[in-house]
Backbone bond lengths (Angstrom), bond angles and torsions (degrees), N, CA, C in turn:
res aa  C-N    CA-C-N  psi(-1)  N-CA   C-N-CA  omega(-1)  CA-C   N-CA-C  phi
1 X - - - 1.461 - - 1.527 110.99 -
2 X 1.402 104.44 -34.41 1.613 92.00 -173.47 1.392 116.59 -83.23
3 X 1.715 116.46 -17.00 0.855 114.40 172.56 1.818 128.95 -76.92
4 X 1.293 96.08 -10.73 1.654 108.42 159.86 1.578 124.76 -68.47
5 X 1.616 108.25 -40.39 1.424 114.81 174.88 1.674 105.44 -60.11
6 X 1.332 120.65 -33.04 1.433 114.93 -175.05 1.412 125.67 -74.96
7 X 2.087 96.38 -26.41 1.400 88.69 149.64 0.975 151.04 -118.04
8 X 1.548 110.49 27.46 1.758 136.90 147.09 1.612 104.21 -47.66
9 X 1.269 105.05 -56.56 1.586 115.45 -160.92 1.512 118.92 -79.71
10 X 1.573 95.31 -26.44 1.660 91.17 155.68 1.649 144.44 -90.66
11 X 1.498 80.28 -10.99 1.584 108.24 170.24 1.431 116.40 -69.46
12 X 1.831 104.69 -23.79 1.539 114.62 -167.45 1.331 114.20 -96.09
13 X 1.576 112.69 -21.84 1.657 142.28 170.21 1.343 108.53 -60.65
14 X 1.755 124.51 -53.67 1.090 142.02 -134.24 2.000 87.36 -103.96
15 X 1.352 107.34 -25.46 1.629 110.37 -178.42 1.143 103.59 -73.23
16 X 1.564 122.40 -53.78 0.875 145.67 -159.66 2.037 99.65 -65.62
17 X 1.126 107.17 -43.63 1.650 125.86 -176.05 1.933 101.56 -55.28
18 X 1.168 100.36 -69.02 1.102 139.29 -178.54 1.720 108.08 -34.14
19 X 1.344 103.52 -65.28 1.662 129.81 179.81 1.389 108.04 -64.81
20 X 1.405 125.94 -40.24 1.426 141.63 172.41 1.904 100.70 -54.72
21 X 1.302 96.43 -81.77 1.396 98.01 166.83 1.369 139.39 -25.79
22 X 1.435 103.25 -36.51 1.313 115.55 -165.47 1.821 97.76 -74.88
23 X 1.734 102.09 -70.47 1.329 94.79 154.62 1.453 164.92 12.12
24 X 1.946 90.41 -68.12 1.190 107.08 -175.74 1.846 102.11 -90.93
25 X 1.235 111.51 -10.22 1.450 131.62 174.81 1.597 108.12 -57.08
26 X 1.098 84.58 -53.99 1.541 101.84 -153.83 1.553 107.84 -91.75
27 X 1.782 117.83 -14.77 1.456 111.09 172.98 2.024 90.45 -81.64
28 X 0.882 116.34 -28.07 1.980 119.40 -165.63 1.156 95.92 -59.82
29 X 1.666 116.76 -41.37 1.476 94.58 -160.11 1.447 103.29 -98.62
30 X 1.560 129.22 2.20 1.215 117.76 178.03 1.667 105.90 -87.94
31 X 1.597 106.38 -40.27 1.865 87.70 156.96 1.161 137.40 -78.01
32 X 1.400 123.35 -11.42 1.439 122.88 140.84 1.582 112.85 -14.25
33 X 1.277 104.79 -86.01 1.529 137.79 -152.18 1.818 85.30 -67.59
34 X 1.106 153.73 -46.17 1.746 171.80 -169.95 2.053 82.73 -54.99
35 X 1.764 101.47 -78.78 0.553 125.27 -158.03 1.997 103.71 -53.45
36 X 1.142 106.99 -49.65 1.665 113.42 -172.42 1.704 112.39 -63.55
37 X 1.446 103.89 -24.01 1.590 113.44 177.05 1.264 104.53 -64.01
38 X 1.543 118.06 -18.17 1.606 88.18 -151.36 2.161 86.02 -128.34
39 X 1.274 92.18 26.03 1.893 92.06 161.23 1.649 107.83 -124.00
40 X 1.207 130.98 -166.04 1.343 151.98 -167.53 1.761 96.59 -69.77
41 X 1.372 112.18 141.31 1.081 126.16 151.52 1.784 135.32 -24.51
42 X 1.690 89.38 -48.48 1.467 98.11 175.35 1.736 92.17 -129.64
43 X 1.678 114.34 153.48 1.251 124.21 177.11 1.664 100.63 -116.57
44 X 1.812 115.30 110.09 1.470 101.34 163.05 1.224 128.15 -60.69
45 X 1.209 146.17 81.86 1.740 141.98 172.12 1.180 115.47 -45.39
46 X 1.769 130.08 163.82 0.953 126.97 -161.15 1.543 101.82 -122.35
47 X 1.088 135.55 -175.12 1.694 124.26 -166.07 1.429 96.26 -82.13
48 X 1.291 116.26 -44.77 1.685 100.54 -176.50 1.607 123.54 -88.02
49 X 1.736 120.21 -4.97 1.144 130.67 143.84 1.796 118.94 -32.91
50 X 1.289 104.52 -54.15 1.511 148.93 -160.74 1.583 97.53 -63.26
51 X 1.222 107.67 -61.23 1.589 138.54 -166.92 1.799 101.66 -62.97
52 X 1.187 98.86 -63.14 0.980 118.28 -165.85 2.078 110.48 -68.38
53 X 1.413 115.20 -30.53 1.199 111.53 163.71 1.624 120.24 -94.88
54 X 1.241 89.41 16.08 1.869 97.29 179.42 1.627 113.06 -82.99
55 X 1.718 72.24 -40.05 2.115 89.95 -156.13 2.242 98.05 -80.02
56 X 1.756 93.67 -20.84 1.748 84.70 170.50 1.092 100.68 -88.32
57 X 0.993 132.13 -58.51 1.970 131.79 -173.45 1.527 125.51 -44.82
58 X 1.842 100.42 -16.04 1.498 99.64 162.34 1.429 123.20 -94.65
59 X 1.435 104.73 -8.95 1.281 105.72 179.46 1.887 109.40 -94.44
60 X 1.089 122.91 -10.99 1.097 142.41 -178.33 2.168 108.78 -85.95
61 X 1.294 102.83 -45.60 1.711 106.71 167.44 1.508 86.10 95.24
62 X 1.999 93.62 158.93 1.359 100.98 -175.03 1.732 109.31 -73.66
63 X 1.483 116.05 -25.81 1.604 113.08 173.10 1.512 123.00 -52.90
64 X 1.680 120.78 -37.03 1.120 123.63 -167.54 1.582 96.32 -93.79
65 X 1.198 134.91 -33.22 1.512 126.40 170.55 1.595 113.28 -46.66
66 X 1.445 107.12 -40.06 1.568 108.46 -165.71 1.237 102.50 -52.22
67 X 1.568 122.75 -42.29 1.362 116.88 -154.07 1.676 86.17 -85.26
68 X 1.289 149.03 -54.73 1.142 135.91 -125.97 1.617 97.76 -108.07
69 X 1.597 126.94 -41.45 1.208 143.14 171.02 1.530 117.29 -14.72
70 X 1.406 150.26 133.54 1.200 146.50 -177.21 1.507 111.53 -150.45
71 X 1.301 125.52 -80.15 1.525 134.99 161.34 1.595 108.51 -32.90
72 X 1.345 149.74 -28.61 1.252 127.03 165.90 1.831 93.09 -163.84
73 X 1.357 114.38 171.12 1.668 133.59 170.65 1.067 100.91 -24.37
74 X 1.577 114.26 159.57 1.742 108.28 141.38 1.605 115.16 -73.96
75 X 1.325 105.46 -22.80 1.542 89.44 -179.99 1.037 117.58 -107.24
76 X 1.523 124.30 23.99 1.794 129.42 162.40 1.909 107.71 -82.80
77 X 1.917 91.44 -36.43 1.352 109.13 -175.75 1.695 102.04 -53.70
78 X 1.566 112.96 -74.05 1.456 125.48 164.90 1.202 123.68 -13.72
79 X 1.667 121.61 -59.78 1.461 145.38 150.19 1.659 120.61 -20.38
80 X 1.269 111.53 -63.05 0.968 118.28 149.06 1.870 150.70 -40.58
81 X 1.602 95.08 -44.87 1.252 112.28 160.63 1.439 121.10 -55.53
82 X 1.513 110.76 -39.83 1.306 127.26 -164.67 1.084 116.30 -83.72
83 X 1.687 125.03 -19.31 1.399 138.71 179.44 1.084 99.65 -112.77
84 X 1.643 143.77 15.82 1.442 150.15 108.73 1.529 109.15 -40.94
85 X 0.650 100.40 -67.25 1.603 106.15 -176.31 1.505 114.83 -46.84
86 X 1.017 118.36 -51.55 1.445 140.04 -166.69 1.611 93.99 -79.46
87 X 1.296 129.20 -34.94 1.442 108.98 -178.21 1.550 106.97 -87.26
88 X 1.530 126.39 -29.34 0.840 128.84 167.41 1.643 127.97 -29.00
89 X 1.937 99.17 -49.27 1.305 102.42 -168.48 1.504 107.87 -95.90
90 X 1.575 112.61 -3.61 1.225 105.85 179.66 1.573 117.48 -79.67
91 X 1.572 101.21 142.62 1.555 107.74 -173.46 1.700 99.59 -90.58
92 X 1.199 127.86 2.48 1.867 106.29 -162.02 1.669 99.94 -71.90
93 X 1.715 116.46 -29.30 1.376 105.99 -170.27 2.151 114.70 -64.66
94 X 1.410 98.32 -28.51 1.342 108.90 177.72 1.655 116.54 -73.71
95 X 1.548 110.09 -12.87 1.674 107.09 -175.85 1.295 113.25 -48.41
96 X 1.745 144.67 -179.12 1.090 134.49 164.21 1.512 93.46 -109.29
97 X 1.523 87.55 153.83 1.557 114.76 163.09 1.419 109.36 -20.32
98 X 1.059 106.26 -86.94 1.554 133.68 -172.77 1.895 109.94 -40.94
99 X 1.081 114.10 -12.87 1.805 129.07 179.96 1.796 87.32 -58.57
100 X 1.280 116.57 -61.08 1.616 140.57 -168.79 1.229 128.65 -125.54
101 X 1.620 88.54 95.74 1.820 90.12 -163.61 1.559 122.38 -78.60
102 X 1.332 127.00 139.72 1.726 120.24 -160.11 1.674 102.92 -73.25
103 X 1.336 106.53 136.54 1.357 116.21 -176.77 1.748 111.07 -63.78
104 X 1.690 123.40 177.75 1.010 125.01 -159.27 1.580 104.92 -103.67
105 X 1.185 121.47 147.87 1.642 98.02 -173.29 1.546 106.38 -76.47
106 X 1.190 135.26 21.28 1.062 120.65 177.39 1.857 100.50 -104.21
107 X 1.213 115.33 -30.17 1.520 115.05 167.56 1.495 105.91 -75.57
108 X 1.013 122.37 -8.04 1.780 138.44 175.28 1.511 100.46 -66.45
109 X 1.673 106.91 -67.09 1.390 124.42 -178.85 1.870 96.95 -50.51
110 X 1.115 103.13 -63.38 1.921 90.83 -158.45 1.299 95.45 -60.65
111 X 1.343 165.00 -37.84 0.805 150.76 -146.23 1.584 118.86 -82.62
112 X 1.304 101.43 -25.52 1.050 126.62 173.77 1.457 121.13 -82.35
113 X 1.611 114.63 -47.71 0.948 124.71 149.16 1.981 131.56 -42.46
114 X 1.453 92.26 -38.60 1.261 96.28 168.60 1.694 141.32 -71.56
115 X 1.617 93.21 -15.73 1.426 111.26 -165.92 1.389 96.18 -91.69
116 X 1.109 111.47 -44.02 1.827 126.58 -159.95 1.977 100.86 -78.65
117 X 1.509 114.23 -18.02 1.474 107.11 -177.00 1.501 104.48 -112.03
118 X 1.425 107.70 4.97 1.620 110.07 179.79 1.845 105.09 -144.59
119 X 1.332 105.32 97.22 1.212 101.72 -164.32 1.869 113.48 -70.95
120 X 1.181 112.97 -29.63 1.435 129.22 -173.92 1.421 112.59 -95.17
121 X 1.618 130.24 17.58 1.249 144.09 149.00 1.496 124.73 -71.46
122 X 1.205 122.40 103.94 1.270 135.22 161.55 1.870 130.05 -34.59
123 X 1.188 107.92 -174.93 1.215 99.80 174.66 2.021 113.11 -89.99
124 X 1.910 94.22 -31.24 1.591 89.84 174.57 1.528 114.25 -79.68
125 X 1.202 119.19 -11.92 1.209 119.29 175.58 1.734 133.44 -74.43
126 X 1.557 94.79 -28.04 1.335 107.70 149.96 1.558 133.20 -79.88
127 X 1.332 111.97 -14.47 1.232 123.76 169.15 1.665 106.24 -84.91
128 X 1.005 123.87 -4.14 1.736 110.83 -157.42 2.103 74.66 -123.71
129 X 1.141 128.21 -2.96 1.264 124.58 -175.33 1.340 90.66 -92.22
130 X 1.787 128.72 -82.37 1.176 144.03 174.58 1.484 119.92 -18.36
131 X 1.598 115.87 -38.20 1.445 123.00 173.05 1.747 106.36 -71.32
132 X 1.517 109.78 -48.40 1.478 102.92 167.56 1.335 114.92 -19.92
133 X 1.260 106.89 -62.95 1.646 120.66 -144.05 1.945 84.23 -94.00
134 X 0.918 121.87 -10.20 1.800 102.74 174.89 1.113 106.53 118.68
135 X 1.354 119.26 6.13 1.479 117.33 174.74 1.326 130.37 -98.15
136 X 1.210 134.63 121.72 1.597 128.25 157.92 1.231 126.16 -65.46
137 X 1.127 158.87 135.98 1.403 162.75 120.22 1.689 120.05 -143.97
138 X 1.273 105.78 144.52 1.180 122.34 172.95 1.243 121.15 -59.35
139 X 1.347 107.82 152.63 1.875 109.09 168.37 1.611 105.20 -62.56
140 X 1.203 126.81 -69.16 1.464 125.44 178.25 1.657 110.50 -19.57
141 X 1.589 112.38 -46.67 1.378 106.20 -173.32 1.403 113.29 -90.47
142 X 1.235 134.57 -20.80 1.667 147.74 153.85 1.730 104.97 -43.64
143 X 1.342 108.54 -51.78 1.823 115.11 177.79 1.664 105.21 -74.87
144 X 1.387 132.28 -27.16 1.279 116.76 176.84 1.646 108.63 -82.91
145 X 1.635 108.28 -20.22 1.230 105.20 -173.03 1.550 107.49 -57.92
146 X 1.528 97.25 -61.39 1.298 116.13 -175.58 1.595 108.74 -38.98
147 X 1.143 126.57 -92.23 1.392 150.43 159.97 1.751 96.56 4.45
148 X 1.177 108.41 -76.20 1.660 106.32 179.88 1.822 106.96 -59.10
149 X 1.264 126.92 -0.35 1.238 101.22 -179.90 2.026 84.16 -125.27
150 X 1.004 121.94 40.85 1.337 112.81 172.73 1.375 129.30 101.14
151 X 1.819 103.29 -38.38 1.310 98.57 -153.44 1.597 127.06 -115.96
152 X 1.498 105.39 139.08 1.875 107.05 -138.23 1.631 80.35 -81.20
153 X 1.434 101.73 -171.84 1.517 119.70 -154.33 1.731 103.84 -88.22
154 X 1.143 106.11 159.16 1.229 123.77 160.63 1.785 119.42 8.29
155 X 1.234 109.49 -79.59 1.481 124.78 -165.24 1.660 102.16 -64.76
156 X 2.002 106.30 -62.55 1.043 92.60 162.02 1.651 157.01 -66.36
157 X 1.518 103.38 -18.05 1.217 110.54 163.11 1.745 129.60 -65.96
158 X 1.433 99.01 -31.79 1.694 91.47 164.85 1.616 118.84 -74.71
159 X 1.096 121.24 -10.73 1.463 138.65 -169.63 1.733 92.17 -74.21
160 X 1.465 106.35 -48.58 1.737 107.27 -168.43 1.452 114.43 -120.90
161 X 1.839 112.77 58.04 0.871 92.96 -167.07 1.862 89.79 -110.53
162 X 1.427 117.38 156.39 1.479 107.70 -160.82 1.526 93.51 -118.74
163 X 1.582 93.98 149.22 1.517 93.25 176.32 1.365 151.52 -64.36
164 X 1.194 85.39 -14.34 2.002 103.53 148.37 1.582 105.49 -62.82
165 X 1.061 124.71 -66.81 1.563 115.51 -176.51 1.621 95.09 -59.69
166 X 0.524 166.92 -110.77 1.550 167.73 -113.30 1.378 102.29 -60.55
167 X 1.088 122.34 -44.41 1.441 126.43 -176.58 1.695 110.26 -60.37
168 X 1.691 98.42 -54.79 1.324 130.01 166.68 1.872 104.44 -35.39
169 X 1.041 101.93 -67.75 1.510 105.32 -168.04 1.556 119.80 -80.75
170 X 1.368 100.38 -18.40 1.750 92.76 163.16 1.609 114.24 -121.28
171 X 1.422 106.22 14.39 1.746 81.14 172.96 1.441 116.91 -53.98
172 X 0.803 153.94 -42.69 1.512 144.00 -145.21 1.956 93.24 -75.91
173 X 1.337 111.42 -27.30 1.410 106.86 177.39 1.665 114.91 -110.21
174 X 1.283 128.64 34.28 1.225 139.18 -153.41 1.198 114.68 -150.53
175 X 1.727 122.60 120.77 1.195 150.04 -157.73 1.602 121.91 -106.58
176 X 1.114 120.00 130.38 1.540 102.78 164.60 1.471 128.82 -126.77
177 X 0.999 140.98 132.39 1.422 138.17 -173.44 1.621 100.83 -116.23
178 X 1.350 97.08 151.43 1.457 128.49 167.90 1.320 122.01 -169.46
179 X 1.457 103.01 167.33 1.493 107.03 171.48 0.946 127.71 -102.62
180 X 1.807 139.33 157.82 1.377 118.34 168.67 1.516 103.39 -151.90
181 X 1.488 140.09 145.27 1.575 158.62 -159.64 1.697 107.41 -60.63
182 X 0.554 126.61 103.71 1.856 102.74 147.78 2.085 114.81 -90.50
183 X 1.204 95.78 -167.94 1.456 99.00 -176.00 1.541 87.42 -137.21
184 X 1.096 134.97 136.47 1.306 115.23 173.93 1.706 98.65 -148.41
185 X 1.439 106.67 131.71 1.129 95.32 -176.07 1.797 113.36 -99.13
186 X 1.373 98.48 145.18 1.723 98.87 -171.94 1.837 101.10 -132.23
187 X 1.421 106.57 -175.55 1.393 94.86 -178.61 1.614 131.31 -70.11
188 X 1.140 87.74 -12.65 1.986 93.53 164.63 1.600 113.72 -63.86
189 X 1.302 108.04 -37.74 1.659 109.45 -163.21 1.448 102.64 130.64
190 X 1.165 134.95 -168.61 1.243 146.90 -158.02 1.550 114.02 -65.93
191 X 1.381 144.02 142.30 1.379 119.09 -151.00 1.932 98.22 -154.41
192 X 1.251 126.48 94.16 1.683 106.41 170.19 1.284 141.66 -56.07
193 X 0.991 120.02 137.62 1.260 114.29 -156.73 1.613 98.42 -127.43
194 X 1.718 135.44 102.09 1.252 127.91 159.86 1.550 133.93 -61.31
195 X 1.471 135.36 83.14 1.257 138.50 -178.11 1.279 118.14 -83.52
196 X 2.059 108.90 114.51 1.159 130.32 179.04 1.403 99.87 -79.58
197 X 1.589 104.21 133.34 1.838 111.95 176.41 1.654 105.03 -156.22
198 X 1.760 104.60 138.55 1.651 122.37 -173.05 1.330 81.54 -96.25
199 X 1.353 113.13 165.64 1.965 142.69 175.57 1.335 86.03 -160.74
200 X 1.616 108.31 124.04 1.336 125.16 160.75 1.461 101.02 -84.29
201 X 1.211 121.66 143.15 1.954 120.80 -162.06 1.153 103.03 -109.17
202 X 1.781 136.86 -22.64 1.498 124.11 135.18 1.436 137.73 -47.34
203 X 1.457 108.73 -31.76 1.833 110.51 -172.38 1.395 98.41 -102.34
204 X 1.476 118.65 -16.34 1.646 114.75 -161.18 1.303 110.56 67.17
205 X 1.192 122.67 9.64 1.961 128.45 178.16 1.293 118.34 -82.13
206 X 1.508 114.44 99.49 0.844 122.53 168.86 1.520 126.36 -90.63
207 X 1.644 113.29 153.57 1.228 102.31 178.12 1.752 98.92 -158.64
208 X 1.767 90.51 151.32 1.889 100.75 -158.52 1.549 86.21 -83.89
209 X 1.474 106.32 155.48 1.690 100.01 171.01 1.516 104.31 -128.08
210 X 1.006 112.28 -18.36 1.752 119.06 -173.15 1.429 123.20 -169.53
211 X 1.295 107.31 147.66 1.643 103.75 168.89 1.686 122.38 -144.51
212 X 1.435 114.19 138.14 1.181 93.84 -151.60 1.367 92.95 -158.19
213 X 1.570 122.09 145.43 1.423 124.57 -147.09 1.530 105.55 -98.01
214 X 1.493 122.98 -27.91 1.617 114.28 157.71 1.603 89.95 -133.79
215 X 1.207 108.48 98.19 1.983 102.15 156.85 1.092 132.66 -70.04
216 X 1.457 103.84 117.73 1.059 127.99 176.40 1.634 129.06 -75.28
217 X 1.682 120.34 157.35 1.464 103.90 174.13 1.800 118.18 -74.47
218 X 0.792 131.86 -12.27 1.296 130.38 145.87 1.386 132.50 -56.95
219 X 1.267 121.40 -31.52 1.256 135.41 170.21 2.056 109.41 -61.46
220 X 1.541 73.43 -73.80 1.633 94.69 169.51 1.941 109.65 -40.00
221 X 1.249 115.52 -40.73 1.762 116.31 -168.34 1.307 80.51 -80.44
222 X 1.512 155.82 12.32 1.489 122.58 -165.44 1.661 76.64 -136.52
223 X 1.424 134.99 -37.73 1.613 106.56 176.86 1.068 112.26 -85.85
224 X 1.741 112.05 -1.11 1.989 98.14 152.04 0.986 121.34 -65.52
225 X 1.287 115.38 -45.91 1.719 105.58 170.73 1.249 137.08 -102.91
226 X 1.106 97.58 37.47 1.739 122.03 148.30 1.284 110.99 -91.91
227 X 1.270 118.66 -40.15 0.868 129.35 -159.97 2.140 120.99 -81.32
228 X 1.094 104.59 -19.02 1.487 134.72 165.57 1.301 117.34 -114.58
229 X 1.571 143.41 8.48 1.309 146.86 133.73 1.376 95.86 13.23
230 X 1.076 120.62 -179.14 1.585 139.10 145.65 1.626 124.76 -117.33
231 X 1.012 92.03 -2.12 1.812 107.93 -178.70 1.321 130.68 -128.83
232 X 1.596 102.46 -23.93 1.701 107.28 -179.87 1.709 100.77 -130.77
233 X 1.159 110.19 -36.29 1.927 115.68 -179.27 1.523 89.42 -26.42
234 X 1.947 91.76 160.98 1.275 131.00 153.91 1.551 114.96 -65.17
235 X 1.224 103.12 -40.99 1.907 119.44 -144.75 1.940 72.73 -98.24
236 X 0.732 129.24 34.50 2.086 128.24 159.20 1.632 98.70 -47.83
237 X 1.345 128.01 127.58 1.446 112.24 152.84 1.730 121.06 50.25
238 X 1.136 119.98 24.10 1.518 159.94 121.34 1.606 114.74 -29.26
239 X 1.418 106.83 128.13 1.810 103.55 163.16 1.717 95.34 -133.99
240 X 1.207 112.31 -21.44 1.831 112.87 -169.43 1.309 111.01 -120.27
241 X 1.183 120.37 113.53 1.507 122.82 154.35 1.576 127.28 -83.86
242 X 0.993 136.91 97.50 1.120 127.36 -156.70 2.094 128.28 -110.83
243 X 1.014 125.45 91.43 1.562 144.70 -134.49 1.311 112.58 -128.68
244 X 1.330 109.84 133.56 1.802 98.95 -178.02 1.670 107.61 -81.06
245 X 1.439 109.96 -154.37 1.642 106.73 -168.71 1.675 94.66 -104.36
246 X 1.453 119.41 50.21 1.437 86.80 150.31 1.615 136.20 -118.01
247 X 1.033 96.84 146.24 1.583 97.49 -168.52 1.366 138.55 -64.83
248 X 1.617 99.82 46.86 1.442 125.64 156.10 1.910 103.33 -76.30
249 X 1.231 117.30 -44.58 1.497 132.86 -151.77 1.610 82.68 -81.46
250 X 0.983 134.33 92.46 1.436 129.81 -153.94 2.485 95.07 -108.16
251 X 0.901 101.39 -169.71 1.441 94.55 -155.67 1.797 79.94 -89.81
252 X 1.040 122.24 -51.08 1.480 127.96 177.52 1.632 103.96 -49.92
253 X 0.978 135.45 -35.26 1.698 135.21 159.78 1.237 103.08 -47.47
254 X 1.512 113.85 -82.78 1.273 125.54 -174.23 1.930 121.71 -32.29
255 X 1.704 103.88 -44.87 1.300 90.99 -170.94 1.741 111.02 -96.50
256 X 1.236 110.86 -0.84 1.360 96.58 164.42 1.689 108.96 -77.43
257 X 1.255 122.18 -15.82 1.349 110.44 -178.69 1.622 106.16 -90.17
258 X 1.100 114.40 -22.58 2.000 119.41 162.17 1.504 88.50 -39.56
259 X 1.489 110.02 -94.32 1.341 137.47 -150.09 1.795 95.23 -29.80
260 X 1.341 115.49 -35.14 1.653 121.45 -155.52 1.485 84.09 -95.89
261 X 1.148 112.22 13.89 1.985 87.13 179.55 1.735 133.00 90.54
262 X 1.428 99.15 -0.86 1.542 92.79 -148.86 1.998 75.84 -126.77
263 X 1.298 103.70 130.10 1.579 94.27 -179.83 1.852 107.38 -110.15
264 X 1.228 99.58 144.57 1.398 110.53 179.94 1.455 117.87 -72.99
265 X 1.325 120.47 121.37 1.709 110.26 177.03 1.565 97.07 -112.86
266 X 1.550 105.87 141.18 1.215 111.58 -168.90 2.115 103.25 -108.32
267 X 1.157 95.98 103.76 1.751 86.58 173.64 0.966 134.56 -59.69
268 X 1.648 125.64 127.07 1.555 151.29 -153.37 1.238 104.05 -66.10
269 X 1.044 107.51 132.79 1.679 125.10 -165.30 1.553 103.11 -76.35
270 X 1.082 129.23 -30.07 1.581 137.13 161.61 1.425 122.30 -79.54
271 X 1.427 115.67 24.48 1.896 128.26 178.91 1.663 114.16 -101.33
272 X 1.362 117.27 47.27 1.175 116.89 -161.56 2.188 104.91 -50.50
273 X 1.171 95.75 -45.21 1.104 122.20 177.87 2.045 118.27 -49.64
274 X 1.380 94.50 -60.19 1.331 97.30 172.07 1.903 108.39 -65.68
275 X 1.048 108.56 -52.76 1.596 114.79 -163.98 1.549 90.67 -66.43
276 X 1.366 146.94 -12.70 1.187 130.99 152.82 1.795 119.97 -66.73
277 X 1.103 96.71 -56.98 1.546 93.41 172.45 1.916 113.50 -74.85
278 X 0.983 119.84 -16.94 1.425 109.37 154.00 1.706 122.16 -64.81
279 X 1.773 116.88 -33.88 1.556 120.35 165.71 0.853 101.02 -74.30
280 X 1.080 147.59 11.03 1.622 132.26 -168.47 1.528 112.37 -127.32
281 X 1.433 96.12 -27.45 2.108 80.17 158.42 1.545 109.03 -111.52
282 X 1.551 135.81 -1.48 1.265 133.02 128.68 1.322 119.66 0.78
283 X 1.932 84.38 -84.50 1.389 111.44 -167.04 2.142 120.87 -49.02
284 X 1.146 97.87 -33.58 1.493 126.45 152.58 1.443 115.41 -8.64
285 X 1.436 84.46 -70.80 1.888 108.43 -165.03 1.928 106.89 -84.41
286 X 1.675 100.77 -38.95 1.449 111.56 -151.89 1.742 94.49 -44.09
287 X 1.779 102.60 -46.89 1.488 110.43 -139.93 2.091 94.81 -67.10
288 X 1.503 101.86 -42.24 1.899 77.98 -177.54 1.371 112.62 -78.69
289 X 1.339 114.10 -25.01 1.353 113.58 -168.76 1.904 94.72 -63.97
290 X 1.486 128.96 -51.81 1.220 106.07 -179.10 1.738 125.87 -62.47
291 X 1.329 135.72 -28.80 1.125 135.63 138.77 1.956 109.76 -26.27
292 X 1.168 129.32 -54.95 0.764 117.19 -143.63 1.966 105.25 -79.40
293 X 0.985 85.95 -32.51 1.487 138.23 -178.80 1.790 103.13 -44.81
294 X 1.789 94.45 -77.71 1.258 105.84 158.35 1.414 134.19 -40.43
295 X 1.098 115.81 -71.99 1.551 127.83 159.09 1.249 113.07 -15.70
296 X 1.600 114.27 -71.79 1.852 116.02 175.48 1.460 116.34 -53.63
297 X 1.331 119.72 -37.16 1.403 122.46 165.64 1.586 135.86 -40.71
């Protein structure tokens, strides 16, 4: 008998326990919910915020989260738990230093160098370059290089590459042509004269190639290929020709200089900016070269 009263009385403790709890359950989550109305839509949590509602919310199940859950899903909460777990068992944070030794900043530099002068180079492609030259490193460490100095991958980097960088990264192989007037007087009277001229945009070397009083596309197909020779051309060791849109540069210009290797870039009709500083070291050359021009006339 007495041992029945003890478990009347603990049965009556344990109701009593129970009911308290329930209570105190149920005032938390109604200021919870008070409380969540009156912050931001979304709450950023912090990793051990994170941690810490993972490891109760799994012990709690995805049914009992539904009702009580507020700051994220039950199964983002769960999610979480599970990528607890997973870091737990992972060994890469425990590797030593010494597993992967840190590269030199001078393989730092090319890599960097490499990405920024070749926009459509990958991460194995810089790695299969770097070995050329005597270097080891991984793609993983080519993508952290990159990444810590800014610059996104492959696909997207040719997508944004700006014409300052482009200019930047191939002047030393990058050409420009234009035209410019003389006046020249001959025995008719006053006479125009259109003068075709290359400027290498690394040396500032310019050089006149022709002049000619209505140029023609035949004209034009013959100082293209003068102009890509292999022995006397301008366009020597050349990959960019670079030309505004007028339709002197005719498509028959253009593809004899394809065929030679050297590709034509045509400047963007919305570069107010560039096509000023392109007239502006032009303009450089135009003024003796037309004197000079004149004179022979």
């Amino acid at each position: 008998m007495r041992d029945n009263k003890w478990v009347r009385l603990l049965a009556y403790v344990t109701g009593l326990v129970n009911q308290r709890l329930l209570l105190q359950n149920e005032y938390l989550i109604a200021e919870n919910r008070i409380l969540r109305s009156h912050l931001p839509t979304r709450l950023r949590l912090s990793g051990p915020e994170r941690s810490t509602l993972a490891e109760i919310g799994k012990r709690l199940g995805r049914r009992d989260l539904q009702l009580v859950a507020s700051v994220a899903l039950p199964d983002t909460i769960l999610a979480w738990y599970r990528r607890l777990i997973a870091q737990k068992f992972d060994g890469s944070k425990r590797r030593s230093c010494s597993d992967r030794p840190s590269i030199t900043r001078k393989i730092e530099a090319l890599i960097v160098r490499m990405a920024r002068e070749n926009s459509g180079w990958g991460y194995d492609r810089i790695v299969g370059a770097l070995a050329n030259l005597g270097h080891r490193v991984s793609g993983q460490t080519a993508g952290n290089v990159l990444r810590r100095y800014g610059i996104p991958p492959a696909p997207k980097r040719s997508q944004k590459t700006t014409w300052k960088e482009f200019i930047s990264a191939y002047m030393a192989v990058l050409t420009g042509v234009d035209f410019f007037t003389v006046e020249v007087l001959t025995w008719r009277g006053l006479a125009t004269y259109y003068v075709l001229f290359f400027l290498q945009l690394e040396t500032r070397r310019g050089t006149l190639a022709g002049t000619m009083r209505h140029p023609t596309a035949g004209w034009m197909v013959q100082m293209a290929r003068n102009a890509v020779d292999e022995e006397t051309g301008h366009l020597r060791g050349q990959r960019y020709l670079l030309h505004d849109r007028d339709t002197k540069f005719c498509p028959a210009f253009r593809n004899v200089l394809k065929s030679a290797g050297v590709r034509p870039v045509v400047l963007p009709t919305q570069s107010p900016n560039l096509k000023d500083a392109w007239k502006e070291i032009l303009g450089r050359h135009k003024t003796g070269w037309s004197k000079v021009c004149a004179s022979r006339g």
